[in-house]
C-alpha positions as semicolon CSV with decimal commas, in nm:
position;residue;x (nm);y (nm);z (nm)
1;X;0,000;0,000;0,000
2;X;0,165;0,324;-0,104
3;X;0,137;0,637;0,142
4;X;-0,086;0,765;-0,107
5;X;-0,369;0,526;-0,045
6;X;-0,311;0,537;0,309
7;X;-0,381;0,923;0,326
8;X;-0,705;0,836;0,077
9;X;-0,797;0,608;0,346
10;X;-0,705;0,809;0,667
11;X;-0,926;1,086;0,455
12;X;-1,204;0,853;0,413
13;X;-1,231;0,752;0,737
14;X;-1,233;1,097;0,858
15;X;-1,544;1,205;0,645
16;X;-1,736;0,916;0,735
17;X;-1,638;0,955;1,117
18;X;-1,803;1,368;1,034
19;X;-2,087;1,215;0,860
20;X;-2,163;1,008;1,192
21;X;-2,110;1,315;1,412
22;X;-2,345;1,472;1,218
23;X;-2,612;1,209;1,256
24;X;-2,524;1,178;1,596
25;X;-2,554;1,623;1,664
26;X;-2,879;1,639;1,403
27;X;-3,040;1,293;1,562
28;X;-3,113;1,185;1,198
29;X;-3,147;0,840;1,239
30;X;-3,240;0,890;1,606
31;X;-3,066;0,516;1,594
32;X;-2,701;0,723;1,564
33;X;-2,717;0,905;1,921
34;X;-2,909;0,616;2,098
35;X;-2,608;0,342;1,986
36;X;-2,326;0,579;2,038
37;X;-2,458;0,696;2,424
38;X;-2,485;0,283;2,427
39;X;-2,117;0,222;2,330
40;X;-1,948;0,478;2,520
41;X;-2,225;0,367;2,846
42;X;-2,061;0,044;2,818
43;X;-1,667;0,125;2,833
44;X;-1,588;0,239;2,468
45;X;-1,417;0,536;2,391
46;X;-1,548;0,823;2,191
47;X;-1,332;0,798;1,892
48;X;-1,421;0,401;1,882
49;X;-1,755;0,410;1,902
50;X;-1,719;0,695;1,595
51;X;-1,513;0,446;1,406
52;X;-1,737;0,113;1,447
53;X;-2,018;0,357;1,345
54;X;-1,818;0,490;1,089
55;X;-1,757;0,086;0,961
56;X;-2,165;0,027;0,971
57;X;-2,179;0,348;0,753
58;X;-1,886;0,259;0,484
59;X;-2,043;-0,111;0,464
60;X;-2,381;0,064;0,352
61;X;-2,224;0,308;0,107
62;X;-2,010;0,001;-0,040
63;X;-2,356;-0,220;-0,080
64;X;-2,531;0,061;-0,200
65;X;-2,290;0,143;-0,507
66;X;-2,207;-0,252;-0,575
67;X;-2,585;-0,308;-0,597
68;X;-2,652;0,002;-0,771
69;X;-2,917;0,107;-0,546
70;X;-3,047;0,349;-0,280
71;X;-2,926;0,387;0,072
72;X;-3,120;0,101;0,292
73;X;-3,232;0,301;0,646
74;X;-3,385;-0,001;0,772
75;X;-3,067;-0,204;0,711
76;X;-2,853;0,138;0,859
77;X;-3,040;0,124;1,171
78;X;-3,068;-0,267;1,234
79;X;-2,651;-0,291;1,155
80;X;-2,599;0,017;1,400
81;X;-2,792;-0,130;1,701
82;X;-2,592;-0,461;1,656
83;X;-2,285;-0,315;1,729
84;X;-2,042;-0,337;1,892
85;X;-2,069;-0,649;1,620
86;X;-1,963;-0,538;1,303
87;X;-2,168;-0,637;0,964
88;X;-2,034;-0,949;0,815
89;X;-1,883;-1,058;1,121
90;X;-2,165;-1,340;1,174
């Protein structure tokens, strides 16, 4: 992995840790503040919490463009209350 793609990835993650503070400060899905009070409630630490969220969030966005299709809130919500277990980790 070159540094390039490492800085496209740190910058990544950093948007889609903004886009959950923003769902999080706007309570839009009211799911985003009730799971991240839940994870830091039950020992996790701020910026972990953002980053498992942020992993829910990325796994959506990935489905969405593979399958060509609109963002799934059901699926958003369902994934984020499941956490700390990450999608795909069945």
């Amino acid at each position: 992995m070159s540094e390039n793609d490492d800085s496209e990835e740190s910058f990544a993650e950093e948007k889609l840790v903004q886009a959950i503070e923003n769902q999080i400060e706007s309570d839009s899905p009211p799911a985003a503040r009730a799971v991240f009070n839940k994870l830091t409630l039950v020992g996790y630490e701020r910026e972990d919490a953002l980053r498992m969220m942020a992993i829910v969030l990325a796994y959506e966005i990935e489905a969405m463009l593979r399958d060509d299709r609109a963002f799934d809130g059901d699926w958003y919500e369902q994934a984020l209350r499941a956490l700390p277990e990450l999608p795909g980790e069945e």
